[in-house]
C-alpha beads as a LAMMPS data file, in Angstrom:
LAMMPS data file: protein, C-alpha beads

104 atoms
103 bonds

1 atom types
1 bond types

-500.0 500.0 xlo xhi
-500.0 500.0 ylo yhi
-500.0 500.0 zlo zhi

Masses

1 110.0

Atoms # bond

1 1 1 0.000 0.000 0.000
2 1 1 1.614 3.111 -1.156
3 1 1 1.183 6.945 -0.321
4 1 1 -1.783 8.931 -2.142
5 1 1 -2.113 12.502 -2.287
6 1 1 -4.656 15.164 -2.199
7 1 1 -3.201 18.285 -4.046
8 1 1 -3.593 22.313 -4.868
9 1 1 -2.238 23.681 -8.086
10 1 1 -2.232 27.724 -8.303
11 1 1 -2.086 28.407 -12.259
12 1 1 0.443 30.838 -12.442
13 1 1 -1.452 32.177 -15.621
14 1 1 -4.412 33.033 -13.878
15 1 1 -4.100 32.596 -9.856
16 1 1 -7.125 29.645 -10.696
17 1 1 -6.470 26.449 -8.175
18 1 1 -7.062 23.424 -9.045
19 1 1 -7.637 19.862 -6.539
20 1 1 -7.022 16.171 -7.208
21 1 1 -5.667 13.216 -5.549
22 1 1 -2.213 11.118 -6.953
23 1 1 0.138 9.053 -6.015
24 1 1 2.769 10.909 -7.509
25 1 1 2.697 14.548 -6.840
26 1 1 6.043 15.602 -9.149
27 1 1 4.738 13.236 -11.968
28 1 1 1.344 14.817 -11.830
29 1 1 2.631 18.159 -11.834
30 1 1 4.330 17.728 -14.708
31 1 1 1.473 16.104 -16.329
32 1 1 -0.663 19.479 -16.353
33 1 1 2.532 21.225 -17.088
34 1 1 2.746 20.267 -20.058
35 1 1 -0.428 20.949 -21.394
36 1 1 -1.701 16.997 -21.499
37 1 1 -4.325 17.505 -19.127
38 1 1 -7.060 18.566 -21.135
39 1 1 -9.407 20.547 -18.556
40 1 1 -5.990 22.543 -17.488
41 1 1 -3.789 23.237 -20.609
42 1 1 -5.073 26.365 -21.481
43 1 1 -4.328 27.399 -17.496
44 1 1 -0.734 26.489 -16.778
45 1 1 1.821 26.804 -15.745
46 1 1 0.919 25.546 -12.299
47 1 1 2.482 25.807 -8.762
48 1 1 2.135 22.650 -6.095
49 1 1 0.768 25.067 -3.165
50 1 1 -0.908 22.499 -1.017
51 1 1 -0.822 19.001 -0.211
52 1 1 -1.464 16.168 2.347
53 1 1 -0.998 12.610 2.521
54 1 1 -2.685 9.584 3.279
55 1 1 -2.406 5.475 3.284
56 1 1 -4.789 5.026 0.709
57 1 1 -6.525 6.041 -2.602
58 1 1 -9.759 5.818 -1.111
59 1 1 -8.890 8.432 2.061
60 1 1 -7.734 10.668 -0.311
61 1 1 -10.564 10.826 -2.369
62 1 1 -13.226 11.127 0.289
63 1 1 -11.143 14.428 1.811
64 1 1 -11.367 15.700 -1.945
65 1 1 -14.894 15.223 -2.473
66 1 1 -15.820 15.823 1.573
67 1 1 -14.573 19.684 0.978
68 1 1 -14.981 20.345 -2.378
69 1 1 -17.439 18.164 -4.192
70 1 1 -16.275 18.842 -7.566
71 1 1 -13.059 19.015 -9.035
72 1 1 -11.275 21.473 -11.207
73 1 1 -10.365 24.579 -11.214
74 1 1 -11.323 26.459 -7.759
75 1 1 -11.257 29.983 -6.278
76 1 1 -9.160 31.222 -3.301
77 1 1 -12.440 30.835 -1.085
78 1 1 -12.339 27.128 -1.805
79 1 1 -8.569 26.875 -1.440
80 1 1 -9.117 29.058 2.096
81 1 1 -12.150 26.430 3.110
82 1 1 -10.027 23.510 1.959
83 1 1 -7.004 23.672 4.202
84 1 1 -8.111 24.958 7.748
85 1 1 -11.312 23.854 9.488
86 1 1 -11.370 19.917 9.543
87 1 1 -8.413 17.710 8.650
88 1 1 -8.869 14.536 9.076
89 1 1 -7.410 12.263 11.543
90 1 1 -4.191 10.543 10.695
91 1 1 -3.462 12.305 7.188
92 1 1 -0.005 14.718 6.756
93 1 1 -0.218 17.806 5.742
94 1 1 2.391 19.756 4.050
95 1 1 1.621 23.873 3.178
96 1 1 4.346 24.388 0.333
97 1 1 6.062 27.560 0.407
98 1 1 6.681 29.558 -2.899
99 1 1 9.806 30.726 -4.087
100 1 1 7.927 33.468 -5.791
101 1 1 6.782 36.866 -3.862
102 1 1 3.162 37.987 -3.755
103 1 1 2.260 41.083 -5.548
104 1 1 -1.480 41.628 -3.894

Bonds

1 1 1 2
2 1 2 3
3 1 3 4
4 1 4 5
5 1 5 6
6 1 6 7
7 1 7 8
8 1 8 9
9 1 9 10
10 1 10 11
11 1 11 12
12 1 12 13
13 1 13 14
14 1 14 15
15 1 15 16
16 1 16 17
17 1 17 18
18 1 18 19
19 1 19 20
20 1 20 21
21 1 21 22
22 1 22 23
23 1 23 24
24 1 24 25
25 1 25 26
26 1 26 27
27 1 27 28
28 1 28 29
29 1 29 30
30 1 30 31
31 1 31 32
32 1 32 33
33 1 33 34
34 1 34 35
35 1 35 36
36 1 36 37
37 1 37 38
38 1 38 39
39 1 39 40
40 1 40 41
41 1 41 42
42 1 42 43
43 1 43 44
44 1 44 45
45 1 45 46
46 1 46 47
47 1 47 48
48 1 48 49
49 1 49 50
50 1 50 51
51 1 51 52
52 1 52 53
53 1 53 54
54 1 54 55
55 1 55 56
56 1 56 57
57 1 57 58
58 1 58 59
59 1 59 60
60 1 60 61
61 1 61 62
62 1 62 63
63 1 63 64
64 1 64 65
65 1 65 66
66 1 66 67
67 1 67 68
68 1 68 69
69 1 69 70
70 1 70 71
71 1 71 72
72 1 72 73
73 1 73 74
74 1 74 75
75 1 75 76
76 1 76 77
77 1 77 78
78 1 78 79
79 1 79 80
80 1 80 81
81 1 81 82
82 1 82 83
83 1 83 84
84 1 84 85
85 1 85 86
86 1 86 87
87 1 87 88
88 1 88 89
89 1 89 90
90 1 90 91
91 1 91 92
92 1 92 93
93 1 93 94
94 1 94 95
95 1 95 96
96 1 96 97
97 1 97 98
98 1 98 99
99 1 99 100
100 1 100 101
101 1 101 102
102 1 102 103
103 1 103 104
């Protein structure tokens, strides 16, 4: 049983986030960096902003759908709701800090 990941992309095109689940965050990333993801091409690049782990595909995927029950391309309010109130028992979580400054 491997690690599985829920994730937050910021495109750096458009400040739009987007949330899935992987087992291979740097793989994934590159996937949608390079334009192969269909419903993000036309958004990227992206930035990994946000991320926690858990022991299985199906944890992951219920803390996806439990706080946003869609997925694709969010807004900072859903990002904001996402990561604070309720994390669930036993997962990681890991805030990933930009190399790039904010401008506002």
């Amino acid at each position: 049983m491997g690690k599985w990941y829920v994730y937050i992309l910021r495109s750096l095109k458009d400040g739009g986030y987007y949330i899935g689940h992987t087992s291979d965050l740097e793989r994934r990333l590159e996937y949608h960096n390079s334009g192969k993801q269909r419903s993000t091409r036309h958004r990227t690049p992206f930035e990994l902003v946000y991320y926690e782990e858990f022991t299985s595909r199906s944890e992951a995927v219920r803390r996806e759908k439990d706080r946003c029950p869609f997925t694709g391309l969010k807004n900072e309010c859903c990002y904001e709701e996402f990561i604070h109130p309720d994390i669930l028992p036993g997962c990681k979580i890991y805030p990933v800090r930009s190399a790039r400054s904010s401008t506002g």
